[in-house]
C-alpha positions as CSV (number, residue, x, y, z in Angstrom):
1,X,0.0,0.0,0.0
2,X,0.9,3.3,-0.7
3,X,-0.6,5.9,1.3
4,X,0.5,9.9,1.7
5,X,3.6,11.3,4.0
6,X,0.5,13.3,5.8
7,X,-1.6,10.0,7.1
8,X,-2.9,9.2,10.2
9,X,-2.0,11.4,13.2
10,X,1.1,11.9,15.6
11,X,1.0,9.1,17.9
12,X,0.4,12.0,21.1
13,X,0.9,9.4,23.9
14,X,3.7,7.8,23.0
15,X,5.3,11.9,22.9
16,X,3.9,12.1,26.1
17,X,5.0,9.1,27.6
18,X,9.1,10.1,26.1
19,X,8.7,13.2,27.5
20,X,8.0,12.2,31.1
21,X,10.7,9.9,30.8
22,X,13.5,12.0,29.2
23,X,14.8,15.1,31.4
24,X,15.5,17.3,28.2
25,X,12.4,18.5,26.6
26,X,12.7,18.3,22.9
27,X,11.9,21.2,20.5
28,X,8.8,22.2,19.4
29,X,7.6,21.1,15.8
30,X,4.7,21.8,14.1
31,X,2.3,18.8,13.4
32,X,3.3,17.1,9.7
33,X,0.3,14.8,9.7
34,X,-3.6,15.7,9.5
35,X,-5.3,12.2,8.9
36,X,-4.8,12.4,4.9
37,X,-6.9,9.9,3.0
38,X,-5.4,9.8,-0.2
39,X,-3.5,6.1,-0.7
40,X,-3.5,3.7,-3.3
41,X,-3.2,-0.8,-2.9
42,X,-2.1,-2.5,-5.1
43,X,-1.3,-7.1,-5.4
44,X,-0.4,-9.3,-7.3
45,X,-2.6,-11.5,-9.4
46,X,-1.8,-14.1,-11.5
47,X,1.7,-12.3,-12.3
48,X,0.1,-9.0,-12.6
49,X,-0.5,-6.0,-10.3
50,X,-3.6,-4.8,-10.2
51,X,-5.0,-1.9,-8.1
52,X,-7.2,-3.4,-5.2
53,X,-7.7,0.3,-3.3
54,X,-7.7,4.0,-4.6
55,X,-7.9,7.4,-2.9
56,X,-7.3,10.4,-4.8
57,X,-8.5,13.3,-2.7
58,X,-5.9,15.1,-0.1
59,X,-7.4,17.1,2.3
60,X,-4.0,19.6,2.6
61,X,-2.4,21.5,-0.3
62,X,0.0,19.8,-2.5
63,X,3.8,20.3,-2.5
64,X,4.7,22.9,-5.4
65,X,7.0,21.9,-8.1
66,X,9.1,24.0,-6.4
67,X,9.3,22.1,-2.8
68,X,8.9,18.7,-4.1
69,X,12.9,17.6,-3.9
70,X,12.2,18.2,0.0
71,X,9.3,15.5,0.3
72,X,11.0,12.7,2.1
73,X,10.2,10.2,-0.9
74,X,12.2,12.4,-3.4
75,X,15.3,12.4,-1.0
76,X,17.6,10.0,-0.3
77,X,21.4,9.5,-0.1
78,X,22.6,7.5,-3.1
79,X,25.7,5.2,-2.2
80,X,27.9,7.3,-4.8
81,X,27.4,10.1,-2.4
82,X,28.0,7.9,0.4
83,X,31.4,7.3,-0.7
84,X,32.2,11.2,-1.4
85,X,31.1,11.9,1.9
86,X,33.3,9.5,3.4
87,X,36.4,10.9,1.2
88,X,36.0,14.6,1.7
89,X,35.5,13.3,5.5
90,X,39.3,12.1,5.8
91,X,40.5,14.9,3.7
92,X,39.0,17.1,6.3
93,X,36.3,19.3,4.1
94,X,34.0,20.6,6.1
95,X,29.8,19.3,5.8
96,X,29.2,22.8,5.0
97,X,31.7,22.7,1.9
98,X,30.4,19.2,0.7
99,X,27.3,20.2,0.6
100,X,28.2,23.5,-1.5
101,X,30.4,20.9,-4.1
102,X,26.9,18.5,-4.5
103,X,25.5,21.2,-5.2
104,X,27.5,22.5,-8.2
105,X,27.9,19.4,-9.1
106,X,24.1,18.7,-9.6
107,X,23.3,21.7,-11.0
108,X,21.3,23.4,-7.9
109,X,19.6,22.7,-4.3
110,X,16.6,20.8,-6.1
111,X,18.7,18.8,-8.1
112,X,21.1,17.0,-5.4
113,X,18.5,14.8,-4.2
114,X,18.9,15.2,-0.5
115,X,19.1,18.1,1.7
116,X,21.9,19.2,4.2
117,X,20.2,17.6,6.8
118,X,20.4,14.1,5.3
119,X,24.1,13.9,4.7
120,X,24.8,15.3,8.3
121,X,22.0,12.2,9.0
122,X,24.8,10.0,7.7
123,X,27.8,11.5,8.6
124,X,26.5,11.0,12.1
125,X,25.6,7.2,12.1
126,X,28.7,6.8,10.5
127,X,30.3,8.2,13.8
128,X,27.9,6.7,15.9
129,X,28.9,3.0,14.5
130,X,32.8,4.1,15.0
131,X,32.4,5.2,18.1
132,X,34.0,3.0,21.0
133,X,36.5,1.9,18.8
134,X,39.1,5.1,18.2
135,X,42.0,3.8,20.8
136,X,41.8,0.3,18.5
137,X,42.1,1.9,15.1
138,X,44.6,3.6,16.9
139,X,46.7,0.6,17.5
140,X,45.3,-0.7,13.9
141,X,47.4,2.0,12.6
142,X,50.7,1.9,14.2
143,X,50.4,-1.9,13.6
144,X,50.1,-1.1,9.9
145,X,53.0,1.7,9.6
146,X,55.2,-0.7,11.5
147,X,54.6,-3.2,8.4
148,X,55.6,-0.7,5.9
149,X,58.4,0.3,8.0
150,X,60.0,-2.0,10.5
151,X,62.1,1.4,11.9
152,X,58.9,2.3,13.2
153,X,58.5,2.7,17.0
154,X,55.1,2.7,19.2
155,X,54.2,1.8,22.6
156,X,50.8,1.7,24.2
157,X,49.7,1.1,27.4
158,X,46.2,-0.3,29.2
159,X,44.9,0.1,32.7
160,X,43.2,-3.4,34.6
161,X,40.0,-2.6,32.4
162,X,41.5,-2.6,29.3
163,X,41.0,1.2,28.8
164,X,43.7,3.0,26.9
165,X,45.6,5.3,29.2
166,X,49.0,6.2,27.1
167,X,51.0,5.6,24.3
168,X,54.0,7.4,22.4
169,X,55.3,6.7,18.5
170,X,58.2,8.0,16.2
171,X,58.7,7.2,12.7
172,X,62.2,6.4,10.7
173,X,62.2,10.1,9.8
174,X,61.9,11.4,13.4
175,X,64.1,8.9,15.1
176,X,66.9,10.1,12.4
177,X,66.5,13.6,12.8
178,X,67.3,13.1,16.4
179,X,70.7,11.5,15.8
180,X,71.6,14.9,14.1
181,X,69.7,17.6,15.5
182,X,68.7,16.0,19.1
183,X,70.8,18.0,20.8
184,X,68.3,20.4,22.0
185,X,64.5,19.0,22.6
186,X,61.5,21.3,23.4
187,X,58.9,19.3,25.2
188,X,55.3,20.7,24.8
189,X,52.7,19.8,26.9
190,X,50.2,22.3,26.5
191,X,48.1,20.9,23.3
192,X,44.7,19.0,24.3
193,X,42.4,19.3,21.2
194,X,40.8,16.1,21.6
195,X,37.7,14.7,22.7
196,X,38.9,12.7,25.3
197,X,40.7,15.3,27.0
198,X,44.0,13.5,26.7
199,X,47.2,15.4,26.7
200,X,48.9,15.6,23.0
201,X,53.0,15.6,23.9
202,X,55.4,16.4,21.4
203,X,59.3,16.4,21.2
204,X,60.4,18.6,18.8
205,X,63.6,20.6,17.8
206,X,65.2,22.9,14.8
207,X,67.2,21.3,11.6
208,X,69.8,23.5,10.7
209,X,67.8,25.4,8.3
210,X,66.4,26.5,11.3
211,X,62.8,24.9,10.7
212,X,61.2,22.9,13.3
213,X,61.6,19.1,13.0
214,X,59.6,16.4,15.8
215,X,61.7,13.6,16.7
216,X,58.1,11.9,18.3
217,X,54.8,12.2,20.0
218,X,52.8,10.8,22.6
219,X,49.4,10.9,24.4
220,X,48.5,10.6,28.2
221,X,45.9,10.5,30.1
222,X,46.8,12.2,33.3
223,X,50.0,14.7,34.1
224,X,51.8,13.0,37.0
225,X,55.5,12.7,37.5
226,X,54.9,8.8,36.8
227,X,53.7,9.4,33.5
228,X,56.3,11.7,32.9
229,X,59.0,9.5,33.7
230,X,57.2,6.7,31.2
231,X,57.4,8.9,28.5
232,X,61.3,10.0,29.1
233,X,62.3,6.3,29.3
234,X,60.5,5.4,26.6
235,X,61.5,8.2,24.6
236,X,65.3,7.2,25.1
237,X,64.7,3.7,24.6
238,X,63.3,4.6,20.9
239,X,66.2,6.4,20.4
240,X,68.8,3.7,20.6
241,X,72.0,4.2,20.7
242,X,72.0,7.7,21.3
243,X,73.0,10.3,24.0
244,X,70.5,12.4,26.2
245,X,70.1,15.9,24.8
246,X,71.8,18.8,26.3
247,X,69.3,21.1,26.8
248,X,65.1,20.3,27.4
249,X,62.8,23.1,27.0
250,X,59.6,22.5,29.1
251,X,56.5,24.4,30.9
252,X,57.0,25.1,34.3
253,X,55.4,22.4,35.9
254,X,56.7,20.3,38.8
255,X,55.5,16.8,37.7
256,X,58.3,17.2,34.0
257,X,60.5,18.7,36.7
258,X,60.5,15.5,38.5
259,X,60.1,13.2,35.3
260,X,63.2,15.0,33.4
261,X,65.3,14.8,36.9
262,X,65.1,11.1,37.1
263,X,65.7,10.2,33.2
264,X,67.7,13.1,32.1
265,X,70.2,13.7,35.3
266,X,72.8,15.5,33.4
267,X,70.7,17.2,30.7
268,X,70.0,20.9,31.4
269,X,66.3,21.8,32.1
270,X,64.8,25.0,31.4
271,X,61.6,26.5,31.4
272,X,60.0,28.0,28.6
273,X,60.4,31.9,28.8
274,X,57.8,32.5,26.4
275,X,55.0,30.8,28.6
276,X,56.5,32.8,32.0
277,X,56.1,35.9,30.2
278,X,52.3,35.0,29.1
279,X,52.1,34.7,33.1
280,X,52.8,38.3,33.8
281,X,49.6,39.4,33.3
282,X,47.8,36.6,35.3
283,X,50.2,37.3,38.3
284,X,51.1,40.8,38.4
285,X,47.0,41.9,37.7
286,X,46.0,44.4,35.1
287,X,47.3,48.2,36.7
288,X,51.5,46.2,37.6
289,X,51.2,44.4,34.7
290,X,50.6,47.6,32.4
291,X,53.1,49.8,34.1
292,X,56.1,47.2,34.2
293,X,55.5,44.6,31.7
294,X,58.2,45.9,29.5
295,X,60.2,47.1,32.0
296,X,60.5,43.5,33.0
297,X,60.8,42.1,29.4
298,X,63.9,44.1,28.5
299,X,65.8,43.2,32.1
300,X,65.0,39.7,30.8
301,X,65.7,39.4,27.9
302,X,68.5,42.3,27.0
303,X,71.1,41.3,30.0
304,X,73.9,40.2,28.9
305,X,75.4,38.6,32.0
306,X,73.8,37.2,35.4
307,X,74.7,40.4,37.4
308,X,73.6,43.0,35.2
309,X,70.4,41.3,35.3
310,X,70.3,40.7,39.2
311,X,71.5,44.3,39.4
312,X,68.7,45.4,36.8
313,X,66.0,43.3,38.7
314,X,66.7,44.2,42.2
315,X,66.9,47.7,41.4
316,X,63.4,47.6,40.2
317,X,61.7,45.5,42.8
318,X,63.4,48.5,45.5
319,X,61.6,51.2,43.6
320,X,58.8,49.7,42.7
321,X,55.2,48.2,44.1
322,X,56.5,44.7,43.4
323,X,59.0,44.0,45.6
324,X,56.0,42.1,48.1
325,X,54.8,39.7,45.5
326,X,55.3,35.9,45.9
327,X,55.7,34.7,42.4
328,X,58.0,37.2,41.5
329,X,59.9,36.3,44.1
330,X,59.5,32.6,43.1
331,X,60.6,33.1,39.3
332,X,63.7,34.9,41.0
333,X,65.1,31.8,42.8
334,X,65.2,29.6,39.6
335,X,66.3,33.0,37.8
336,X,68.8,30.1,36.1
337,X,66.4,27.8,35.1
338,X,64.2,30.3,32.3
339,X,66.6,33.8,32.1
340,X,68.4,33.8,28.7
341,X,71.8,35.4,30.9
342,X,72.3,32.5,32.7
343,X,72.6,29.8,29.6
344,X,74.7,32.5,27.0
345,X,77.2,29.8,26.2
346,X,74.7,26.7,25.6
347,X,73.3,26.1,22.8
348,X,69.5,26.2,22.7
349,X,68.0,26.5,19.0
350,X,65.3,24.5,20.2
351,X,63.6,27.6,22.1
352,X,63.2,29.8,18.9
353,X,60.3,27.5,18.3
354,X,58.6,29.2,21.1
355,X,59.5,32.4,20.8
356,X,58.4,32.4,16.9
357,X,55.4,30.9,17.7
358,X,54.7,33.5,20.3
359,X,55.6,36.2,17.4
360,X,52.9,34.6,15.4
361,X,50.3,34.6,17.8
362,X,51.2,38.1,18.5
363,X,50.4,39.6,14.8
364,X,47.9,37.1,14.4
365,X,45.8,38.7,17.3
366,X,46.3,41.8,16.1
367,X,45.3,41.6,12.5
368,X,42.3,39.3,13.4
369,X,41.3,42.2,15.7
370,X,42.3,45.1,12.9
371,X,40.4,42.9,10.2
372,X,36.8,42.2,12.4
373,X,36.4,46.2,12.2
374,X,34.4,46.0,8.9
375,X,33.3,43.5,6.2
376,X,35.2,44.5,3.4
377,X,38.7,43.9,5.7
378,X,37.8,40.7,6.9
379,X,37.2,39.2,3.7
380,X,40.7,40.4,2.1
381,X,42.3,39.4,5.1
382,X,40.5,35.8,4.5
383,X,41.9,35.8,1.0
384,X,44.7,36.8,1.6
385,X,45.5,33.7,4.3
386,X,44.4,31.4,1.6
387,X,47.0,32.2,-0.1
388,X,49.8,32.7,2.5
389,X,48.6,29.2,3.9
390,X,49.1,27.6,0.3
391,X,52.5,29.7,-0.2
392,X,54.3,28.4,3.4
393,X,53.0,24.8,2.8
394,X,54.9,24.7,-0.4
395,X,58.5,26.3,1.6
396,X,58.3,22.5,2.8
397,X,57.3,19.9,0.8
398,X,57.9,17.0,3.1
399,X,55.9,14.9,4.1
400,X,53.7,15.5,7.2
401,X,54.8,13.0,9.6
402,X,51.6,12.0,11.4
403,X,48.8,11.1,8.4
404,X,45.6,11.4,8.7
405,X,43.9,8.2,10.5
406,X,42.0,5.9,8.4
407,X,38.3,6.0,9.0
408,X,37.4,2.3,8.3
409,X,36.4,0.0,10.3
410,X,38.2,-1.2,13.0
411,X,38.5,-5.1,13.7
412,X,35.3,-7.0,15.1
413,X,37.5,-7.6,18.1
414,X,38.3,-4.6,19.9
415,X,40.9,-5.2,23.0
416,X,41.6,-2.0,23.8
417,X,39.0,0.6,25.2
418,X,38.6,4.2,24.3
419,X,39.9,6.3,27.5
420,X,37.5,8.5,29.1
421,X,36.8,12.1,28.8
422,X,39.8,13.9,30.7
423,X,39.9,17.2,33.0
424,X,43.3,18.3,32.7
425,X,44.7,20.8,36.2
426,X,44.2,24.3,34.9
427,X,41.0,23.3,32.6
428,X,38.3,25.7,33.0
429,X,34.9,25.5,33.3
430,X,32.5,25.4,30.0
431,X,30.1,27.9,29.2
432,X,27.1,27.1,29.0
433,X,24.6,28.8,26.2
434,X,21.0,30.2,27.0
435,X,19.1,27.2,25.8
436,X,21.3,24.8,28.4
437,X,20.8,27.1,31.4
438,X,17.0,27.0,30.4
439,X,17.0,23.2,30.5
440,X,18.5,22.7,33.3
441,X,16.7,25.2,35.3
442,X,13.0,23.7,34.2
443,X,14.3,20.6,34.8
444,X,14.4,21.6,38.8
445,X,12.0,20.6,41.3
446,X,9.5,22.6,43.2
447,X,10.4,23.3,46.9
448,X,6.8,23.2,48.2
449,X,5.6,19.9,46.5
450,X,8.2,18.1,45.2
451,X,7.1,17.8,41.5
452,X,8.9,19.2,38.8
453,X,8.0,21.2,35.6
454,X,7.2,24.3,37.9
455,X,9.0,26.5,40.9
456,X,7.3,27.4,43.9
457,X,6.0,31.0,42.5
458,X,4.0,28.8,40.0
459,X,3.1,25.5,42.1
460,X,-0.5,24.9,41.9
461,X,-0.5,24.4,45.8
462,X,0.7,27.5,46.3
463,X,-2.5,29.3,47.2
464,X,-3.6,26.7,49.5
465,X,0.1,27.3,51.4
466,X,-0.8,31.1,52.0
467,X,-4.2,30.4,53.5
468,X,-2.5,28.7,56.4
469,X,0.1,31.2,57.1
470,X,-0.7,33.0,60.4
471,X,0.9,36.3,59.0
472,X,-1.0,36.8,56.2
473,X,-3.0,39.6,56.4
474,X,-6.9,39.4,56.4
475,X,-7.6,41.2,53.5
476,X,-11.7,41.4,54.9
477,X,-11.0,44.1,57.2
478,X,-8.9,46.5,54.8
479,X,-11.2,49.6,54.2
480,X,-10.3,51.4,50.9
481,X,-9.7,54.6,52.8
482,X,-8.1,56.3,49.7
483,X,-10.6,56.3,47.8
484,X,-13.2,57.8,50.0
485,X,-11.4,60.3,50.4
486,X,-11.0,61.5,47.3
């Protein structure tokens, strides 16, 4: 049988019954059937189909020629499609953009066949059937590059459950550029763009063309000083046969301090200078950091020896409003550890990766902030980075050393588990839009009766809870005493 997409009626108590059940209430939609007669039934008789049943009348108006690709029996997704979406998925094109290249493609909106909402349909139970099953396509992966390549290294580690809590790889490349250029290591922990909240942990350094070259990678779960010293070891164990680095260039954090202590005793630790400086303004508080943020920044960074700059600092802590504050104070007492003075004679290429990508961020902000002023700016500013982005990927053309991760399938039998969703120290909280706050504030329970949908300013007992308070004033015996005299 055929009948009409308007038929029968929206089954109201099974809404009713999801709604009590669920918390969240679902959005509003207007009503898409009203009882239309109009079907037709057909079968099958003596190897003919013949039409047992016909209704012709609607009792709505009828789709114009205009709106009929949007009719759910003119849509679908054809398997050709299927496969494009799936390709422009792992080359990283956005929905938005495949949807703007079917399109073209097919000549206008109308003529695709589907509608924006179907692909992101299946886009999203193609995640939903992957899902579970990242940390094992993971390990699919490394298993695979280590059959192309028997030079490369991974490591991977479980908890009791089976859940995936760390792991750390380095290709051929990687490992060789360390035998030349390993000499000074910058050690970045401060990356976590993924959805399980796990920290990404490079090791990188500078070639002698001065570009930036990663010697490997890791991923953890947590940031203890156990971990840390995991990742160390296992880091000089993937680089056999070669010496500790000379220098390591980390955050300031006391769980590296303690990892890089214990696996790299006679390797010189410093701290970042670039994140220390970002600091200032946190520590120091908007009217200090204003008034001796560059004072501070050329005593650091101009001094030539240790004592010009402890001469240069104290002076300024005497005869200024900072001599009382703690971190200050703090940063002073591993002065060696972060000040460029101290560590003139060692080499230390591996910091100009920080401090150019703190140059970057810097006239980054400020054209994104000169460019939002008016339309016409942000979109030559947008051109414009297409073509600087296409012009500095072509200074290298090497290979990128981490591809992208296959989407297939993973194997029917997955041993490893994803990790859970991560809060890292420092995280902070996520805000929350309008429509959440509204959510979860209807979703509160009155204080009078218990129910919910409805506060106690609305609660239907309410009036019944004033009539038996005591203090309530007996509105009987109020007189309207303005108006008579008036």
């Amino acid at each position: 049988m055929f009948a009409c997409s308007k038929e029968g009626k929206t089954n109201v108590s099974y809404r009713n019954k999801r709604a009590a059940v669920t918390e969240t209430k679902e959005r509003k939609r207007g009503e898409t059937r009203c009882n239309c007669p109009a079907r037709m039934s057909v079968r099958k008789k003596n190897e003919t189909w013949v039409v047992k049943h016909f209704v012709e009348k609607h009792n709505h108006p009828l789709a114009t020629p205009r709106k009929v690709h949007l009719l759910r029996s003119h849509r679908g997704v054809s398997a050709t499609k299927r496969a494009l979406v799936q390709e422009y998925t792992e080359a990283n094109i956005p929905t938005c953009k495949q949807i703007r290249l079917f399109e073209i493609d097919s000549g206008g909106p109308s003529m695709m066949g589907c509608l924006e909402k179907d692909i992101r349909n299946k886009e999203a139970a193609r995640k939903a059937e992957l899902s579970g099953h990242d940390a094992q396509t993971l390990i699919h992966q490394f298993e695979m590059e280590k059959e192309k390549n028997e030079n490369f290294y991974y490591v991977y580690e479980t908890d009791e459950d089976g859940v995936f809590t760390r792991c750390f790889w380095a290709d051929s490349e990687s490992r060789n550029s360390y035998a030349v250029f390993g000499n000074a290591v910058v050690f970045d922990t401060t990356y976590n763009t993924n959805n399980y909240g796990m920290v990404f942990a490079p090791f990188v350094g500078v070639n002698h063309h001065r570009q930036t070259t990663v010697f490997g990678c890791a991923l953890l779960s947590d940031e203890k000083a156990e971990s840390f010293v995991w990742l160390f070891s296992t880091f000089i164990k993937a680089m056999v046969d070669q010496p500790h680095p000379q220098v390591i260039i980390t955050d300031q954090d006391a769980a590296i301090s303690i990892g890089v202590a214990e696996v790299f005793p006679k390797t010189m630790h410093r701290f970042c200078i670039w994140h220390i400086l970002n600091k200032f303004s946190e520590k120091l508080g908007p009217v200090l950091h204003k008034l001796h943020y560059h004072t501070l920044s050329g005593i650091i960074n101009d001094s030539e020896t240790p004592n010009e700059f402890e001469c240069k600092w104290n002076s300024l802590m005497r005869d200024s409003q900072l001599n009382g504050n703690g971190w200050l104070a703090k940063m002073y007492e591993i002065r060696h550890r972060w000040v460029p003075a101290y560590v003139r004679g060692v080499f230390a290429a591996g910091e100009s990766l920080q401090g150019r990508r703190g140059a970057l961020m810097k006239i980054t902000r400020e054209l994104i902030d000169d460019a939002s002023l008016t339309e016409a700016r942000s979109k030559f500013l947008m051109e414009k980075l297409k073509v600087l982005k296409w012009e500095v990927c072509q200074i290298d053309d090497k290979e990128c050393m981490s591809k992208q991760i296959s989407k297939s399938k993973g194997q029917k039998t997955f041993l490893v588990c994803d990790p859970e969703p991560i809060r890292m120290k420092g995280c902070g909280k996520r805000l929350k839009s309008s429509k959440e706050k509204a959510i979860s504030q209807s979703a509160r329970s009155c204080s009078l009766c218990g129910h919910r949908g409805h506060d106690k300013r609305k609660c239907p007992s309410h009036s019944n809870h004033f009539e038996d308070d005591p203090y309530r004033p007996d509105m009987s015996k109020v007189t309207n005493s303005s108006c008579s005299d008036i």
